[in-house]
N, CA, C and O of each residue as an XYZ file, in Angstrom:
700
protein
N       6.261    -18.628     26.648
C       6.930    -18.838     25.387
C       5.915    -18.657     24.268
O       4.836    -19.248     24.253
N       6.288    -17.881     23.417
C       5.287    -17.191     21.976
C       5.747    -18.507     21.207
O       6.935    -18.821     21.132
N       4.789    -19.202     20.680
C       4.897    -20.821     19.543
C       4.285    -20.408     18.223
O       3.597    -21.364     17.864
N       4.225    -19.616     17.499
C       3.691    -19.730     15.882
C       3.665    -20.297     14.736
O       4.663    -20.738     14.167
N       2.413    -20.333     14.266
C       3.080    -21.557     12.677
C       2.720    -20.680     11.776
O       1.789    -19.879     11.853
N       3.637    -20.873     10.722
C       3.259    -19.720      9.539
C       3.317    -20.326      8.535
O       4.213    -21.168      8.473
N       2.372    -20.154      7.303
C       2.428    -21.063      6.387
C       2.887    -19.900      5.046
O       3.384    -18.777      4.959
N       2.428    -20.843      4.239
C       3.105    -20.118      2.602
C       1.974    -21.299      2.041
O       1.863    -22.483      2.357
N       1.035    -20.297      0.885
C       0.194    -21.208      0.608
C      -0.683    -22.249      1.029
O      -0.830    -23.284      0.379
N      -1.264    -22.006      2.087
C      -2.149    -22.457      3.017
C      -1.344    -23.775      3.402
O      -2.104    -24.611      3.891
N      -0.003    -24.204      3.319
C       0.620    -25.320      4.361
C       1.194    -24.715      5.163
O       1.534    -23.532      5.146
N       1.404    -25.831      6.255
C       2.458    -25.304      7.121
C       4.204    -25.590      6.112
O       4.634    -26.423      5.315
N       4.730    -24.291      6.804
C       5.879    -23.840      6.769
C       7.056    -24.340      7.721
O       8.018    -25.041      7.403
N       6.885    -24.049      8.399
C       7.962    -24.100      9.316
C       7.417    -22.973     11.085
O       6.934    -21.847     11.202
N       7.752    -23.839     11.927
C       7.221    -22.969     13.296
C       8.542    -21.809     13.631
O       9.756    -21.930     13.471
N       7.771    -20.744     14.120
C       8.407    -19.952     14.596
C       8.563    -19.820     16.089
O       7.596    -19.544     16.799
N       9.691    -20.002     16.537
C       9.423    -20.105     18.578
C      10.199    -19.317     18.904
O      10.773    -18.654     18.040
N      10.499    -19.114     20.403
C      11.207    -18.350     20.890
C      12.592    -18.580     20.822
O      13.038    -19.423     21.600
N      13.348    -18.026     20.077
C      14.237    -18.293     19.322
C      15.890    -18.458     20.497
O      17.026    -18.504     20.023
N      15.631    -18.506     21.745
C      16.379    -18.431     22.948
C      17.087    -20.235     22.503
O      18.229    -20.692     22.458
N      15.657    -20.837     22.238
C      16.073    -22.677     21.839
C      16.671    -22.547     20.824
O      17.458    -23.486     20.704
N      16.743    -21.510     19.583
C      17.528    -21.927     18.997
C      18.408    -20.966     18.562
O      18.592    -20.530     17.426
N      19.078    -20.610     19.907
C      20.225    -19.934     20.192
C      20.567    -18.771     18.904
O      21.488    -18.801     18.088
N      19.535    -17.828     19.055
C      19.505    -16.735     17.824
C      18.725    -15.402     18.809
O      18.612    -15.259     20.026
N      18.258    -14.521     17.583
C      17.952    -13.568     18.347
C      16.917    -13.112     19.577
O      15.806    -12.767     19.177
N      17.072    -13.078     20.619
C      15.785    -13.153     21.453
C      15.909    -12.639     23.040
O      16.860    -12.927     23.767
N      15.083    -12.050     23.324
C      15.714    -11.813     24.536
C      14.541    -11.258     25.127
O      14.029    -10.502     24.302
N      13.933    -11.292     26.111
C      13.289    -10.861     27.103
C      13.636     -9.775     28.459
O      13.284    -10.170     29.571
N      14.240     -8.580     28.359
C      14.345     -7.769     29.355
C      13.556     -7.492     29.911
O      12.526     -7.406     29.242
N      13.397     -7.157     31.443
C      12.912     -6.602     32.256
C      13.766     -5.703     33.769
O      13.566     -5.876     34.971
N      14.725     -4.752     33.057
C      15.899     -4.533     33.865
C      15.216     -2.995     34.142
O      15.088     -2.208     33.205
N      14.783     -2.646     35.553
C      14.189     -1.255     35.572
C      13.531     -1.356     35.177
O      12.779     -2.327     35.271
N      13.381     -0.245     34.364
C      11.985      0.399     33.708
C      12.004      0.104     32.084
O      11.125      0.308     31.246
N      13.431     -0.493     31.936
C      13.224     -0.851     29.975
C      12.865     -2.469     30.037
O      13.276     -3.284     30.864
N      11.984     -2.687     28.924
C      11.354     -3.946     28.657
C      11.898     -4.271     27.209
O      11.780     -3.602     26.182
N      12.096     -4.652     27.272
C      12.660     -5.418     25.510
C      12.241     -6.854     25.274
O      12.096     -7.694     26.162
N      12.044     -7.060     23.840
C      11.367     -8.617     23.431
C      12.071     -8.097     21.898
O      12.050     -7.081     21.204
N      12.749     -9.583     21.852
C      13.066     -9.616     20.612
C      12.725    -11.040     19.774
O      12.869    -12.093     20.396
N      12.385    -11.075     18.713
C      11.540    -12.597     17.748
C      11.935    -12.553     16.184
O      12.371    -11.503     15.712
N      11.786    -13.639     15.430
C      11.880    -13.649     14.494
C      10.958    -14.579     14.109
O      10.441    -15.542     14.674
N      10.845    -13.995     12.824
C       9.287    -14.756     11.771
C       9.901    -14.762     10.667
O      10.922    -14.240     10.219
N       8.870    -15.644     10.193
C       8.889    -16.568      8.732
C       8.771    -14.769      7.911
O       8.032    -13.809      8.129
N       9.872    -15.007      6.965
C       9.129    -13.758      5.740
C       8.625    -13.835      4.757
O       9.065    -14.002      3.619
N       6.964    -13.631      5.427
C       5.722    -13.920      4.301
C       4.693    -13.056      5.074
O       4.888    -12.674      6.228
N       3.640    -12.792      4.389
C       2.918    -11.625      5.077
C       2.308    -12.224      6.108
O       1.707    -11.360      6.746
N       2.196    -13.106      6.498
C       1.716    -13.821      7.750
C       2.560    -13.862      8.903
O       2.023    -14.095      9.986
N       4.127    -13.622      8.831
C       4.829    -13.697      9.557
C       4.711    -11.654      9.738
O       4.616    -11.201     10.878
N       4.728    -11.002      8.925
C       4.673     -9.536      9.250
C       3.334     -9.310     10.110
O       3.250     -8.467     11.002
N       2.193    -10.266      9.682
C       0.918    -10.150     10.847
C       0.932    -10.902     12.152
O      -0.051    -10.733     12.875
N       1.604    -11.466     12.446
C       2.329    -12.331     13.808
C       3.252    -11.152     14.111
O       2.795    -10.705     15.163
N       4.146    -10.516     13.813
C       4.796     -9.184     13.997
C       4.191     -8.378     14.864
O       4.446     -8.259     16.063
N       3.045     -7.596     13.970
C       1.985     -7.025     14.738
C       1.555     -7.384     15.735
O       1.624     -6.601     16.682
N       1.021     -8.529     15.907
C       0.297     -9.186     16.704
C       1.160     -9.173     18.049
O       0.645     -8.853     19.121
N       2.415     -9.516     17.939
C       3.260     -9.837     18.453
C       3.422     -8.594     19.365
O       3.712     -8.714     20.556
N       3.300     -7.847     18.990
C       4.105     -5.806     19.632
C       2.732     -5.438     20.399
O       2.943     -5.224     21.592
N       1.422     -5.315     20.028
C       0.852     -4.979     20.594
C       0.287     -5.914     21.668
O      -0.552     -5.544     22.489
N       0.805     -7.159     21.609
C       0.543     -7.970     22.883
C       1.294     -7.561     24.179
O       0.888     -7.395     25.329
N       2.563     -7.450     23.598
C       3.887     -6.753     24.755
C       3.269     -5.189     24.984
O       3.244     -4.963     26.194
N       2.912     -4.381     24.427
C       2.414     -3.041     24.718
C       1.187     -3.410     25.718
O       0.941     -2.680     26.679
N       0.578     -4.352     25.496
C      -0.804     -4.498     26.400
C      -0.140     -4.810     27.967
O      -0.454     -4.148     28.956
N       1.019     -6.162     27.988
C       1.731     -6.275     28.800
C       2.186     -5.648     29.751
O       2.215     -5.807     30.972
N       2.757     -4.464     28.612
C       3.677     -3.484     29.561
C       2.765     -2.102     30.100
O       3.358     -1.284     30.804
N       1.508     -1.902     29.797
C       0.544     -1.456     30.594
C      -0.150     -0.289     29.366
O      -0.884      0.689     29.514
N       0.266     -0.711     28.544
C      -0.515      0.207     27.333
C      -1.714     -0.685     26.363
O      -1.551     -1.576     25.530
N      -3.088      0.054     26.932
C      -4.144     -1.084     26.430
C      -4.037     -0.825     24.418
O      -3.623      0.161     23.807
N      -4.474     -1.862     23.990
C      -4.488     -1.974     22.406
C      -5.041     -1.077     21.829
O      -4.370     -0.353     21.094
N      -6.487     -0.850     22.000
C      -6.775      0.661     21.878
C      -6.011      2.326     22.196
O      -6.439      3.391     21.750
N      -4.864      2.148     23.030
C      -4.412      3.677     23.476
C      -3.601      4.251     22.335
O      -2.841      3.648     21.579
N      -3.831      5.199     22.353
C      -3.004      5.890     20.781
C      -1.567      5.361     20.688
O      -1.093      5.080     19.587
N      -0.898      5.227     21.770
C       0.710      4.502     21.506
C       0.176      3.215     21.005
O      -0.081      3.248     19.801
N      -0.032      2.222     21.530
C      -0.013      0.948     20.976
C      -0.445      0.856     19.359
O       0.008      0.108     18.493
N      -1.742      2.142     19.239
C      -2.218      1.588     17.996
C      -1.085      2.165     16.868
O      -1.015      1.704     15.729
N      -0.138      3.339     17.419
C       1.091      3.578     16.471
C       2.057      2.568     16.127
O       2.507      2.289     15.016
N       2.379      1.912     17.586
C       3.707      0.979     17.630
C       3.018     -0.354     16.428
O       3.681     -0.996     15.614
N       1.782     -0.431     16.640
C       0.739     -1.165     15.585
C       1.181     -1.123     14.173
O       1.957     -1.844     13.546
N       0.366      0.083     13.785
C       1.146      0.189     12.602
C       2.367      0.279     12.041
O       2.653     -0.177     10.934
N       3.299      1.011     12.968
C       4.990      1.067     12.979
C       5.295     -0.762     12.152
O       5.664     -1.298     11.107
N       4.864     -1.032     13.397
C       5.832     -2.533     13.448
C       5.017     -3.275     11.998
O       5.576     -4.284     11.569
N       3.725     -2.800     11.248
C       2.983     -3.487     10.057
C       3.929     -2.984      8.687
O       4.504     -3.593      7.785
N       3.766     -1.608      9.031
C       3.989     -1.172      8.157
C       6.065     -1.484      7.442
O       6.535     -1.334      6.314
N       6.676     -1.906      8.678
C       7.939     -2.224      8.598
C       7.853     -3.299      8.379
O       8.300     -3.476      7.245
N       7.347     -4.688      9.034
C       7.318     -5.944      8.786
C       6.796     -6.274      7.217
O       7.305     -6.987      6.353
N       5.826     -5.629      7.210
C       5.848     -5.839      5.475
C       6.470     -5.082      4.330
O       6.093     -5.120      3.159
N       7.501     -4.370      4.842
C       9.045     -3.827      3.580
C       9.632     -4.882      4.026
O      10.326     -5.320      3.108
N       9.711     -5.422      4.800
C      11.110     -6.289      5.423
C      10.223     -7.788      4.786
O      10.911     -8.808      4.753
N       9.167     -7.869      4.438
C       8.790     -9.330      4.168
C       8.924     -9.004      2.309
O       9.677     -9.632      1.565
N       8.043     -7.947      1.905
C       7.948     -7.374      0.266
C       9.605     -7.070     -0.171
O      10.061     -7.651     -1.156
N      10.479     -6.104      0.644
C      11.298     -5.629     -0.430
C      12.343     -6.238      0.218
O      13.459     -6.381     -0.283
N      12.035     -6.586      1.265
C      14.102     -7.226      2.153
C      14.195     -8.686      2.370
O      15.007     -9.154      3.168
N      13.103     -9.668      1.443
C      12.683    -11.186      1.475
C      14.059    -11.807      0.766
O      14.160    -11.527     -0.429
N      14.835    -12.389      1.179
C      15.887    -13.103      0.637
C      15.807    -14.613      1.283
O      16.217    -14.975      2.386
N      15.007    -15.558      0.035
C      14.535    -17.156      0.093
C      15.036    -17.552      1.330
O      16.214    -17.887      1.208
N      14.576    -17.662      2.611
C      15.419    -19.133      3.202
C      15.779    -17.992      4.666
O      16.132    -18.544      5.708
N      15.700    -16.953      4.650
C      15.556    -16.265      5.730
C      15.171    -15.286      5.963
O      15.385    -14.343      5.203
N      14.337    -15.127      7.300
C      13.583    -14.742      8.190
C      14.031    -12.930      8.681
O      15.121    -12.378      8.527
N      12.666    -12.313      9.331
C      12.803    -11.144      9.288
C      13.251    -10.692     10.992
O      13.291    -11.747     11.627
N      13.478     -9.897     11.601
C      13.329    -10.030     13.179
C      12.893     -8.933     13.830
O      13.383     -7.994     13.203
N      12.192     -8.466     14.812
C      11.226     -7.784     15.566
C      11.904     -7.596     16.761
O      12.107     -8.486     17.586
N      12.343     -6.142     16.878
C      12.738     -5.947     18.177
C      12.059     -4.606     19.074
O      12.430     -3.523     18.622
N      11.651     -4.568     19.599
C      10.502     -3.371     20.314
C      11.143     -3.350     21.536
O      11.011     -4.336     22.261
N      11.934     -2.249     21.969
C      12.354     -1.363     23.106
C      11.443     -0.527     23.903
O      11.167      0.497     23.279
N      10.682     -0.611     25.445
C      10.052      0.345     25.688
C      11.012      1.213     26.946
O      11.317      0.617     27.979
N      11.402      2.576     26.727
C      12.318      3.060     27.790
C      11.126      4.217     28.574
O      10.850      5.359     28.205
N      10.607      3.482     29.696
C       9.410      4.876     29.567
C      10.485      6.207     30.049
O       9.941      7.303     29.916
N      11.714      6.246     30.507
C      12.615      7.306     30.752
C      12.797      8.153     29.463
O      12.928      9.370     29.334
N      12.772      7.305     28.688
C      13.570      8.545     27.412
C      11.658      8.976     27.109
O      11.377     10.132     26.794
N      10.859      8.216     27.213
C       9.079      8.448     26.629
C       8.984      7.720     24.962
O       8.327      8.095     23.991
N       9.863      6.629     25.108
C       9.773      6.192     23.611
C       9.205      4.915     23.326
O       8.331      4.910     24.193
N       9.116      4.146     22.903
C       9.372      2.796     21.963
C      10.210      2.884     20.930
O      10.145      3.821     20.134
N      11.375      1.598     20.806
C      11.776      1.530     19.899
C      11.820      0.333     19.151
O      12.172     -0.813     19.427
N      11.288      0.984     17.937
C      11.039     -0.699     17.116
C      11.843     -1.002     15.591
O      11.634     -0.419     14.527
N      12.887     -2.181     15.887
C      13.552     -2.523     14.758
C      13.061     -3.574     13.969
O      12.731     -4.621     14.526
N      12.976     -3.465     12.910
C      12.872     -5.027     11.963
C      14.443     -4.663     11.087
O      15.076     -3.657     10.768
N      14.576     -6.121     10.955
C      15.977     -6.626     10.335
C      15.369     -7.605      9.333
O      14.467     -8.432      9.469
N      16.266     -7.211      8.096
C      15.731     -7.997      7.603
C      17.542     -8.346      6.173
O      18.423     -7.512      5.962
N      17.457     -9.764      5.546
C      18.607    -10.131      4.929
C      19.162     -9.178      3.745
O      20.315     -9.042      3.335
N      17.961     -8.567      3.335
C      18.272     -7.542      1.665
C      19.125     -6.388      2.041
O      18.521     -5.482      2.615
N      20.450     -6.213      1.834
C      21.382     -5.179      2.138
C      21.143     -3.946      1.272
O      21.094     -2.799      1.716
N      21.008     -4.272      0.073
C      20.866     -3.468     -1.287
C      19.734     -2.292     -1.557
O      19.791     -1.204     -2.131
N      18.471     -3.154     -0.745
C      17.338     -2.170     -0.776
C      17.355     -1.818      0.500
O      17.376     -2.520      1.511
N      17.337     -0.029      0.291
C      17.689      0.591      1.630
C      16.309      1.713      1.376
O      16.012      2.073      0.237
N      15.576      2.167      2.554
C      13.801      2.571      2.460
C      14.835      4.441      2.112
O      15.924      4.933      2.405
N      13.208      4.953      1.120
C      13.921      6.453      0.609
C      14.191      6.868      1.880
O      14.067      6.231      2.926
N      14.729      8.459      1.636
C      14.768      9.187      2.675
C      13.918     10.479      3.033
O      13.628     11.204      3.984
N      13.683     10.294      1.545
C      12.627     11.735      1.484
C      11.547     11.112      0.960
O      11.630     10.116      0.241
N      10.236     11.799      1.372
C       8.751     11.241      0.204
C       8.812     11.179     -1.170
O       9.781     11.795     -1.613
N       8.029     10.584     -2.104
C       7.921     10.447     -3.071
C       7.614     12.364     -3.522
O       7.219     13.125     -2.638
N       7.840     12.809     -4.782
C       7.795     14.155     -5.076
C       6.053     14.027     -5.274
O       5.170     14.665     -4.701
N       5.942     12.894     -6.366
C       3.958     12.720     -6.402
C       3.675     11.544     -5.930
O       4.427     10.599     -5.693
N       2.135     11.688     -5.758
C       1.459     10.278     -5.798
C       0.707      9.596     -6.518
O      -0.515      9.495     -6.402
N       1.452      9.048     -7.366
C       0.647      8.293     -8.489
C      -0.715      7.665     -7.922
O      -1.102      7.726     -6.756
N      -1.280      7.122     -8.877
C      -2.968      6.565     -8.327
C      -2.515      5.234     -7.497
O      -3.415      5.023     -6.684
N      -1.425      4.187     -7.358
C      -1.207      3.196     -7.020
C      -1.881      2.619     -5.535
O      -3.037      2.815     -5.160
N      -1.462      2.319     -5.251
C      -2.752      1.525     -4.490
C      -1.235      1.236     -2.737
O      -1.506      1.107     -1.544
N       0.186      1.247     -3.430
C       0.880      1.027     -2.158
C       1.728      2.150     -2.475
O       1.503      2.930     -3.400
N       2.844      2.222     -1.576
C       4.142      3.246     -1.893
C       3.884      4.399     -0.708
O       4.635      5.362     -0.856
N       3.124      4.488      0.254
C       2.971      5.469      0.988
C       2.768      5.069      2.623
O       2.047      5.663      3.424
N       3.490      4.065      2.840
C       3.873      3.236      4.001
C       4.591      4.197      5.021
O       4.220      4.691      6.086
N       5.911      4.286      4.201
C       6.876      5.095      5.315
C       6.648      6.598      5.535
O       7.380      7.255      6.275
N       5.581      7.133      4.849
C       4.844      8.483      5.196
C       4.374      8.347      6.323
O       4.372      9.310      7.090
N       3.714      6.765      6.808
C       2.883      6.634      7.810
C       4.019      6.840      8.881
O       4.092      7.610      9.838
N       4.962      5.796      8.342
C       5.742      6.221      9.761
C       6.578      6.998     10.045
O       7.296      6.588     10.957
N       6.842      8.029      9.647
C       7.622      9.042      9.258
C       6.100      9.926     10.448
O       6.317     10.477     11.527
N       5.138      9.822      9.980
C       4.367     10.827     10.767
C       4.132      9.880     12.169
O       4.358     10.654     13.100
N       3.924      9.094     12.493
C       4.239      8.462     13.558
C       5.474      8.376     14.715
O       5.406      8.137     15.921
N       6.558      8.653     13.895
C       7.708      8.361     14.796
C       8.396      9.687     15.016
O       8.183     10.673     14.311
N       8.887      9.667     15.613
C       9.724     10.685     16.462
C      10.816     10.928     15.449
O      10.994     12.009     14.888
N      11.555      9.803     15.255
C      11.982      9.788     14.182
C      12.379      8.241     13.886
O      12.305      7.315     14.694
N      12.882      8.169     12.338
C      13.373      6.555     12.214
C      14.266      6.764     11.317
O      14.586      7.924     11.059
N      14.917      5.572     10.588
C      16.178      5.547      9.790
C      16.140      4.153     10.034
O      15.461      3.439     10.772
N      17.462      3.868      8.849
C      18.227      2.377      8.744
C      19.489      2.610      9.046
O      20.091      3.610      9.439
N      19.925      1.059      8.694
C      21.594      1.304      9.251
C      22.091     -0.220      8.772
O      21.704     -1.203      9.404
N      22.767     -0.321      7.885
C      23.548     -1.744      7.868
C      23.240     -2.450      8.915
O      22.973     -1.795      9.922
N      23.172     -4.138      9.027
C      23.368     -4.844      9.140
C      24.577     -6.052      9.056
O      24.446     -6.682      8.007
N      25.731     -6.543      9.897
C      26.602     -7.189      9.721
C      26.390     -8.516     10.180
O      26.179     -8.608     11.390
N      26.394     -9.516      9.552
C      27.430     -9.459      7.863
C      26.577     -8.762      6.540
O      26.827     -7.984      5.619
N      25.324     -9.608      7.090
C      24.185     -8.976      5.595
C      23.300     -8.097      6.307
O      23.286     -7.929      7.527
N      22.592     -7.571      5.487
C      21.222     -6.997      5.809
C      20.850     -5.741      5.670
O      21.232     -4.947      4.810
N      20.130     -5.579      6.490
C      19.722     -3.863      7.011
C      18.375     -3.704      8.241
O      17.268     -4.231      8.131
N      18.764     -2.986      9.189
C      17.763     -2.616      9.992
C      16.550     -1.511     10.207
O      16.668     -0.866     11.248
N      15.977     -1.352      9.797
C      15.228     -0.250      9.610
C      14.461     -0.136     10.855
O      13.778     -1.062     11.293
N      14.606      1.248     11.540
C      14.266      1.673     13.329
C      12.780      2.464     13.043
O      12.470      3.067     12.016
N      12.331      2.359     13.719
C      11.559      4.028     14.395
C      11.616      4.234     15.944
O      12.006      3.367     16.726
N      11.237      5.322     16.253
C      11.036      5.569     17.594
C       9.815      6.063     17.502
O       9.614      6.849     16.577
N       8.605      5.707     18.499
C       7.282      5.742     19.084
C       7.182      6.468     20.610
O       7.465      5.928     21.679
N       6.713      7.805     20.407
C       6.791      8.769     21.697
C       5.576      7.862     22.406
O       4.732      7.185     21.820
N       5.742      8.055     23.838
C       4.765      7.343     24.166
C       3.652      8.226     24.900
O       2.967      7.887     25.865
N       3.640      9.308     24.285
C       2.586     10.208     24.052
C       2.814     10.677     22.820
O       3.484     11.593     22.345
N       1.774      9.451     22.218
C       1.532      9.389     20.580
C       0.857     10.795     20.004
O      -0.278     11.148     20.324
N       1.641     11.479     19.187
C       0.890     12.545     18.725
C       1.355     12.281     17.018
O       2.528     12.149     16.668
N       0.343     12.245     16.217
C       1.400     12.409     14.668
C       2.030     13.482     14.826
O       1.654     14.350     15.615
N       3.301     13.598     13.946
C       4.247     14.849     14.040
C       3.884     15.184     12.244
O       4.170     14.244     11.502
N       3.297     16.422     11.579
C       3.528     16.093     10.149
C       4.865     17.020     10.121
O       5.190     17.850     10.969
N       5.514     16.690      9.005
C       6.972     17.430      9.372
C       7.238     17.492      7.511
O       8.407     17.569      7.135
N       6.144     17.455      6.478
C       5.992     17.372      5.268
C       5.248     18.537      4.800
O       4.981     18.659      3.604
């Protein structure tokens, strides 16, 4: 059982556990050859770095060391999503959720964060420039990382934002 504490302003917050106790999203597969883990965290950037933390522990698990080019994608995948879903999809009072699919049949990973903000939905195309700014070039990363990704409503609220992770990690540039 994964036990986390996540704070906001150097207190504790509220613990994050395996959310099976409290009858929400979670699930542990091991049916064949697909492995699935699903969690939810506090949304604050500490809960998007427990995210991380979180995916490449199950990738180590499931026989992909932290260092191998998949893990260190599904790495960033799952950073670079957990923190839109903590920055732009944060709605007070609830939590983001982490779901990582490995099918080694199809050769993928698939990794969802969910998060409560229905309204803000990630572009679809790159920015035309790049201003000097310092963020805004996240989903380039994973856009060259993934096989492919997209969103999709969420019911009642929300939105899910996917990628898929070949598990013979190659960047694809497709820009």
């Amino acid at each position: 059982m994964l036990t986390a504490t996540t704070t906001s302003a150097d207190e504790p917050r509220r613990s994050t556990t395996h959310l099976a106790a409290e009858a929400a999203l979670v699930d542990e597969v091991e049916a064949g050859e697909l492995r699935a883990i699903a969690e939810r965290f506090v949304s604050s950037p500490r809960g998007a770095r427990l995210a991380r933390h979180l995916a490449v522990r199950h990738m180590e698990e499931w026989g992909y060391p932290a260092a191998s080019d998949v893990s260190c994608s599904v790495a960033l995948v799952v950073g670079e999503l957990a923190a839109n879903a903590v920055q732009h999809g944060r709605v007070p009072g609830r939590d983001f959720g982490l779901r990582l699919d490995l099918d080694p049949a199809a050769g993928l990973v698939r990794i969802e964060v969910a998060d409560a903000a229905s309204a803000k939905r990630p572009p679809t195309a790159p920015p035309s420039s790049y201003p000097e700014g310092e963020s805004g070039r996240g989903l380039l990363l994973v856009d060259v990382l993934a096989a492919r990704w997209g969103s999709e409503p969420r019911r009642p609220v929300g939105k899910t934002v996917w990628a898929e992770v070949p598990l013979e990690a190659q960047p694809v540039l497709r820009w």
